[in-house]
LOLUM-46791 format. One record per atom (N, C-alpha, C): x, y, z. Coordinates in steps of 0.1 Angstrom, whole numbers, padded with zeros to 4 digits, always signed. Example, Ala and Ser with C-alpha at 12.3 -4.5 7.8 and 13.67 -1.06 7.14 Angstrom:
+0132-0057+0078+0123-0045+0078+0132-0033+0078+0128-0022+0071+0137-0011+0071+0129+0000+0079
END
This chain:
+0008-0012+0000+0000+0000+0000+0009+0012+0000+0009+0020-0006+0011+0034-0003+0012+0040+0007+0026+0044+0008+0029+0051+0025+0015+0068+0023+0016+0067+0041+0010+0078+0045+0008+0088+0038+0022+0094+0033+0024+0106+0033+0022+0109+0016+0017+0099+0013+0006+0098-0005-0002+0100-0004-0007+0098+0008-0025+0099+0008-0032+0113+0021-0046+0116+0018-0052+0121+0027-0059+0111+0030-0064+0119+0041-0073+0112+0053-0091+0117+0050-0098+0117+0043-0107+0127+0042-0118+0117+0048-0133+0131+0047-0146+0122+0059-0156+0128+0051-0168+0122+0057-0177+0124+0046-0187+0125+0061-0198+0128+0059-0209+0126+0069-0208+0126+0085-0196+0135+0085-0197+0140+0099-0187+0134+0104-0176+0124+0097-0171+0113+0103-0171+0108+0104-0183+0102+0102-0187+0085+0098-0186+0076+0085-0179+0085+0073-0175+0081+0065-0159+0080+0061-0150+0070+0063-0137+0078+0060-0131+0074+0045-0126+0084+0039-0115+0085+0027-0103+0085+0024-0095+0073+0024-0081+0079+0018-0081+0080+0003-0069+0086-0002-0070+0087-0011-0058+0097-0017-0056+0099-0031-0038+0103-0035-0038+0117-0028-0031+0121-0024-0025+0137-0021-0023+0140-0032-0014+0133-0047-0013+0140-0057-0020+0128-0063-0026+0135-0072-0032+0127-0081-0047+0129-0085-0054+0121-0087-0069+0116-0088-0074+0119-0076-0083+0130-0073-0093+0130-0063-0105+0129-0068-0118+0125-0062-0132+0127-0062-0135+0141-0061-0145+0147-0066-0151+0159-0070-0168+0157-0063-0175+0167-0063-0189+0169-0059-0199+0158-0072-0189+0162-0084-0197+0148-0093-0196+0134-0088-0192+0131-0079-0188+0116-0075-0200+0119-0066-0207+0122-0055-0219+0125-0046-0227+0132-0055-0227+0141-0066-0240+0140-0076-0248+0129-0077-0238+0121-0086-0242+0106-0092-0245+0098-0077-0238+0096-0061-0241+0089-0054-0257+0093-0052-0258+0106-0050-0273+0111-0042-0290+0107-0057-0280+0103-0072-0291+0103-0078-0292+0087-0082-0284+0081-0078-0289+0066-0077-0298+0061-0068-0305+0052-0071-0317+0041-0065-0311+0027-0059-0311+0021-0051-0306+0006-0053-0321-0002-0042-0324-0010-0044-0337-0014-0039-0327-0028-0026-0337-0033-0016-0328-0042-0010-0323-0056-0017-0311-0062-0016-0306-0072-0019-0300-0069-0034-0303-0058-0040-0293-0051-0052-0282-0058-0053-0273-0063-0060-0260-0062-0065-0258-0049-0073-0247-0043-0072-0244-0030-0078-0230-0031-0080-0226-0023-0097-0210-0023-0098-0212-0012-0107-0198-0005-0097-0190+0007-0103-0181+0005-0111-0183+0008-0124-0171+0010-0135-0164+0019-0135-0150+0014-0133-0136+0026-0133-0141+0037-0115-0141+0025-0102-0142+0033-0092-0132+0040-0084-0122+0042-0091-0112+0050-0083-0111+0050-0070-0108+0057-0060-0111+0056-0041-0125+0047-0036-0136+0047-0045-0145+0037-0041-0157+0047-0035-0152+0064-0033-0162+0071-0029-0177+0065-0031-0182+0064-0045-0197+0064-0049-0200+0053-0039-0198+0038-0043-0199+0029-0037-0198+0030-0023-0187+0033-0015-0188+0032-0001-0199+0041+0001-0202+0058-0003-0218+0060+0002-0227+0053+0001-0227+0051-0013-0240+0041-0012-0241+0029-0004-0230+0022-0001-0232+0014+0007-0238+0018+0028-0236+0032+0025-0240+0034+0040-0251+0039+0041-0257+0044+0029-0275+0044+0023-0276+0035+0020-0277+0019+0018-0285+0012+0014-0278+0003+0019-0280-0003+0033-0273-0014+0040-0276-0026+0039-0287-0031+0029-0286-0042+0025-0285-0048+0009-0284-0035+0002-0269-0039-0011-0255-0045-0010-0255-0051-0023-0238-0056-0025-0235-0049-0037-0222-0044-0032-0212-0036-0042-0199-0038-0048-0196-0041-0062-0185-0041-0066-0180-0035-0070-0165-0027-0069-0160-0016-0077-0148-0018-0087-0146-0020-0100-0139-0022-0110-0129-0010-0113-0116-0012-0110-0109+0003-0113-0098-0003-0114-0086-0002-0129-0077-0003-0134-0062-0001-0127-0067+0015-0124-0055+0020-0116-0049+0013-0101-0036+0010-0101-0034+0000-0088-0036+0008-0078-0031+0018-0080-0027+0027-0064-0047+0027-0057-0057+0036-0069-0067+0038-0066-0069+0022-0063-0072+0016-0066-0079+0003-0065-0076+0001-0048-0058+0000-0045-0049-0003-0033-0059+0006-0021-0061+0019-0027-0070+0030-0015-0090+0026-0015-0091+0022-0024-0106+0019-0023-0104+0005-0017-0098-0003-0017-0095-0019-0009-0093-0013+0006-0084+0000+0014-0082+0004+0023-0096+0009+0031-0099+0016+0020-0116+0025+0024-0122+0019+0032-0126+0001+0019-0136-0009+0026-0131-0013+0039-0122-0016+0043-0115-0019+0060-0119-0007+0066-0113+0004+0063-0119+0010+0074-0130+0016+0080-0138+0018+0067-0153+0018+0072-0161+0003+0074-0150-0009+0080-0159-0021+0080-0170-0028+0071-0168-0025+0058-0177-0032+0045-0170-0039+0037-0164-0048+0045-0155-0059+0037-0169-0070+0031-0180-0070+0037-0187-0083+0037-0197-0079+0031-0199-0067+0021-0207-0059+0014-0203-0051+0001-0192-0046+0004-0180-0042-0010-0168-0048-0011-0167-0049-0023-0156-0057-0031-0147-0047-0041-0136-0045-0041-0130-0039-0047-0126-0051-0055-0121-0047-0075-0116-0054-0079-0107-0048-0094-0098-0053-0095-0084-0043-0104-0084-0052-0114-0089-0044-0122-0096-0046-0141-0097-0036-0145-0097-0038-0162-0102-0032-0172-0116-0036-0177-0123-0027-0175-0140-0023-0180-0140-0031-0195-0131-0028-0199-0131-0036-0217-0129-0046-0213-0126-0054-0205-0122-0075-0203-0128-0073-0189-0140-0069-0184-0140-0070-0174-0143-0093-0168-0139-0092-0154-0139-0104-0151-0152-0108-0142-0163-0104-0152-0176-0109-0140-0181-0113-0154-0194-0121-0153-0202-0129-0158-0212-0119-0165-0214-0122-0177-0228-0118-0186-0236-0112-0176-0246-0105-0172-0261-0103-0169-0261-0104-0149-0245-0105-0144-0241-0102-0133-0251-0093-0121-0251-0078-0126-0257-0069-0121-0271-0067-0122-0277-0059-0112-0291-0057-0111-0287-0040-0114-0272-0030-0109-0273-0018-0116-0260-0018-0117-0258-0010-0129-0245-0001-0133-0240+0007-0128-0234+0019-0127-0233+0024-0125-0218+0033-0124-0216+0048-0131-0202+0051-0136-0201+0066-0133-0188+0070-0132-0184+0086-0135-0173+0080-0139-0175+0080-0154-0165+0081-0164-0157+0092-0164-0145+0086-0177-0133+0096-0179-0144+0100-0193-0144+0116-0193-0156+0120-0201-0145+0131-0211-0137+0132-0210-0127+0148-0220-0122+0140-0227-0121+0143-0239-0112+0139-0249-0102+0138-0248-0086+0130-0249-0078+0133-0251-0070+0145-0262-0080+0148-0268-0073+0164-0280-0081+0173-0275-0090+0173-0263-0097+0186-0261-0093+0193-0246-0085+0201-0248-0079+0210-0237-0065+0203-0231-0063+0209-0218-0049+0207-0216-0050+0195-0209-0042+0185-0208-0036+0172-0203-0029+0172-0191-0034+0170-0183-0028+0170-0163-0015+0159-0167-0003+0166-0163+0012+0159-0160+0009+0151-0153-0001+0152-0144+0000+0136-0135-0008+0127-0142-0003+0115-0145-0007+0102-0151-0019+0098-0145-0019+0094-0133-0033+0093-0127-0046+0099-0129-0043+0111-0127-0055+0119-0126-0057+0125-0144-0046+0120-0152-0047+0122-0166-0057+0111-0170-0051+0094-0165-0062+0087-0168-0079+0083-0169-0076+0093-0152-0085+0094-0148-0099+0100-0151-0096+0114-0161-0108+0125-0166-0107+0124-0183-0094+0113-0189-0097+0116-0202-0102+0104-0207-0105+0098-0221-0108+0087-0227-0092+0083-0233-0085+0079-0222-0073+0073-0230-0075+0060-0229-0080+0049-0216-0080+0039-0216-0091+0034-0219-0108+0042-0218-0117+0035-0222-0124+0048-0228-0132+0044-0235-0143+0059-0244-0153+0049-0237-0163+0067-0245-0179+0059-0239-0185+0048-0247-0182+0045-0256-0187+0031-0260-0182+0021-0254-0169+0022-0248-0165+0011-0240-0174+0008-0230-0174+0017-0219-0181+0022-0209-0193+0015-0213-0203+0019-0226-0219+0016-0222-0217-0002-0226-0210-0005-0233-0209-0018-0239-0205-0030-0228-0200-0026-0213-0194-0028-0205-0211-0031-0200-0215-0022-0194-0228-0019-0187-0239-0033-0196-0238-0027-0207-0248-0036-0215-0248-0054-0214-0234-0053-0209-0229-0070-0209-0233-0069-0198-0229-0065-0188-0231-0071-0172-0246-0069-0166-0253-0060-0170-0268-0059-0168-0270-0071-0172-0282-0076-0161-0292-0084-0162-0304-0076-0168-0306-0084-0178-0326-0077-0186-0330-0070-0178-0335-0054-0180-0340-0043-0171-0336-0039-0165-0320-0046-0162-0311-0041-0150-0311-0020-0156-0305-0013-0143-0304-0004-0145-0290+0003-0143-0291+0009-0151-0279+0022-0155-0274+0034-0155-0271+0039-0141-0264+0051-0137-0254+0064-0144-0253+0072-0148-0239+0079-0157-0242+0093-0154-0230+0105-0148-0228+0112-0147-0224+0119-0159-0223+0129-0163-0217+0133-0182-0215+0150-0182-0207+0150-0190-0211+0166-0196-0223+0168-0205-0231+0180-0195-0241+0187-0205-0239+0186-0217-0228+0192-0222-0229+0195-0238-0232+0185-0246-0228+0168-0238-0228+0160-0248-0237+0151-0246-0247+0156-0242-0261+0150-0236-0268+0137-0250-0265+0145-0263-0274+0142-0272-0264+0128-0278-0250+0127-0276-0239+0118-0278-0247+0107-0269-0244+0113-0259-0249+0099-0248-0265+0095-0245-0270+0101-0253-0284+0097-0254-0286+0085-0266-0281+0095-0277-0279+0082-0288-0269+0066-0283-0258+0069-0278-0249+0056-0279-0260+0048-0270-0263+0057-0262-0271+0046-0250-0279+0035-0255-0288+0044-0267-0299+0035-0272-0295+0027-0281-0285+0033-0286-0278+0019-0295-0272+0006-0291-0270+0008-0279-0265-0006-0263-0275-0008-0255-0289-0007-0261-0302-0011-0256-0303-0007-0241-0296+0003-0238-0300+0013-0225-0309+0023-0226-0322+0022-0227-0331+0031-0229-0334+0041-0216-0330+0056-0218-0329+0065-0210-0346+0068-0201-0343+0072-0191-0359+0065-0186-0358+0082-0176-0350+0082-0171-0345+0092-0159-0341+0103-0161-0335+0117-0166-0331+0125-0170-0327+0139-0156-0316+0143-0153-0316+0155-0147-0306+0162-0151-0308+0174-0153-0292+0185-0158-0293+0189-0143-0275+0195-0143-0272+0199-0127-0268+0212-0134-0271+0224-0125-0263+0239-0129-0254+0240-0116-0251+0250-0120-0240+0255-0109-0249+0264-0102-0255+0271-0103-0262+0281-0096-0276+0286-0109-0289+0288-0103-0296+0296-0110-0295+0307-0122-0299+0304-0135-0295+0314-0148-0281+0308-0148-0274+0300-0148-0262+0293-0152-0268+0277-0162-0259+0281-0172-0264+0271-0180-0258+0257-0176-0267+0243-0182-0266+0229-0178-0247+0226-0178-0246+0221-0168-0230+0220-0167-0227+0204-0166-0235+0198-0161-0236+0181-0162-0250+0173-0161-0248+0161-0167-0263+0152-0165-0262+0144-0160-0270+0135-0149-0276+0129-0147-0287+0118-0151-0284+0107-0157-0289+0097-0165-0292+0087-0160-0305+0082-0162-0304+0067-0153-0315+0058-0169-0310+0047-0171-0312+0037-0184-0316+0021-0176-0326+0020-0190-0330+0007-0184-0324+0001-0195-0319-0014-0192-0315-0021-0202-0328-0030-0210-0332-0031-0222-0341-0029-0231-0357-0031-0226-0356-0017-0216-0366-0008-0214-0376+0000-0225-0390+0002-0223-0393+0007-0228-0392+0019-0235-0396+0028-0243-0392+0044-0249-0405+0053-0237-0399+0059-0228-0402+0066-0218-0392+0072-0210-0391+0090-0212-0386+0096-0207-0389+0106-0191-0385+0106-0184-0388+0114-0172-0375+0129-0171-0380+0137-0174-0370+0154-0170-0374+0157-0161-0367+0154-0150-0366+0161-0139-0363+0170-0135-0370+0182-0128-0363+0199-0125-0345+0199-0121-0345+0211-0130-0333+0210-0128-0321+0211-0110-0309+0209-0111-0302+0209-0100-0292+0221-0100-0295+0223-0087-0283+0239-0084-0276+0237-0073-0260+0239-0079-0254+0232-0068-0250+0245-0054-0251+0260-0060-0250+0271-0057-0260+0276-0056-0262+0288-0043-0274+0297-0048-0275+0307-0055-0261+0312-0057-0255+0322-0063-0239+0319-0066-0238+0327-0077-0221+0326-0079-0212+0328-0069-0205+0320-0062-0195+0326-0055-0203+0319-0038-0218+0315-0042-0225+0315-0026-0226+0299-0020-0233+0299-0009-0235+0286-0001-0238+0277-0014-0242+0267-0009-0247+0252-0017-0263+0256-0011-0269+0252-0022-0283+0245-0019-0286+0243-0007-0300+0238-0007-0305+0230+0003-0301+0213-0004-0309+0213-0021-0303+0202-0022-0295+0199-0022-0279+0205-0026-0267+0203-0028-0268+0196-0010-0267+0205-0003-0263+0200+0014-0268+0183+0016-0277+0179+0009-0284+0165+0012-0272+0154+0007-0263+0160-0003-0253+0152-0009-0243+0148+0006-0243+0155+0015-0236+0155+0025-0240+0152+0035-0250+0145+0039-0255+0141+0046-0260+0127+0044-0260+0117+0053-0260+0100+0051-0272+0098+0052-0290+0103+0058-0299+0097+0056-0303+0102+0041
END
């Protein structure tokens, strides 16, 4: 494992959540608790995270929904090494599974999952600048997997109707609407998130059934600010909090 002085110590829910995870490198963002606070998991769920880095999404959800099983799939050794650490120390060895794969060969069975669920590397590799750190490079761009990888991933491991989770850039809402439907994830759930009020759609929220019916739900939009520069929401604050 990775000495100390690689990692922080971080907390989630007052302290009752704990985080390690790189001091340099790949950290979780407010998108990683977007996507935790807009997922569903019903009791006895199997759930797997593709490409889970520190295991953030998963370990919340595992402390919202205490009678799900969670697997998290993530390439990178170090992350993988700190989301394996996570599960020890928040005691969910016998509920989450970390496991160190590639999403394109992943090592579970056809129709595995009851949900998906992802916060993909969503930037292009030719669009904007490239982080010198390898990790957190892997991490936000499509070097190791695009989103066809990604939905084609989901598509195999869903069981019939299973459901499907994805956090995304706004802009490319209509990208990921189409590939979805073409990997028989029919988009069912819909939310744009803003930054604050009169700020335009900055990310989506998607939830897909696997070959679900053609029925869409738009949900009011999300503000993560009340104003530029101001507090969080009320709903933004709910992301931070464990009931």
């Amino acid at each position: 494992m990775s000495s100390s002085t690689e990692l922080t110590r971080d907390t989630l829910f007052e302290g009752h959540l704990i985080l390690y995870q790189p001091r340099e490198g790949y950290r979780f963002s407010i998108d990683a608790l977007l996507l935790a606070g807009f997922i569903t998991l019903r009791p006895g769920e199997k759930a797997l995270d593709l490409g889970a880095g520190c295991g953030v999404i998963s370990l919340v959800l595992a402390c919202r929904y205490p009678k799900s099983i969670l697997a998290g799939l993530e390439i990178q050794t170090r992350l993988a090494r700190c989301f394996a650490r996570n599960i020890r120390e928040n005691r969910l060895v016998q509920r989450v599974f970390p496991v160190l794969g590639d999403l394109r060969r992943p090592p579970f069975r056809p129709g595995a999952f009851d949900v998906v669920f992802t916060n993909p590397p969503f930037r292009s590799p030719r669009a904007g600048r490239l982080s010198p750190n390898e990790e957190e490079r892997l991490a936000r761009h499509e070097i190791l997997a695009s989103l066809e990888d990604v939905l084609k991933a989901a598509r195999v491991l869903l069981r019939e109707r299973g459901r499907f989770f994805i956090i995304y850039p706004a802009h490319r809402l209509a990208t990921l609407m189409a590939k979805a439907k073409g990997f028989r994830l029919e988009p069912k759930r819909l939310q744009v998130v803003h930054s604050y009020p009169g700020d335009e759609g900055r990310l989506v929220l998607l939830e897909a059934v696997k070959g679900g019916g053609e029925e869409l739900r738009v949900l009011p939009p999300f503000f993560i600010y009340q104003h530029p520069g101001g507090p969080y929401t009320s709903e933004a604050e709910k992301l931070f909090v464990l009931s």
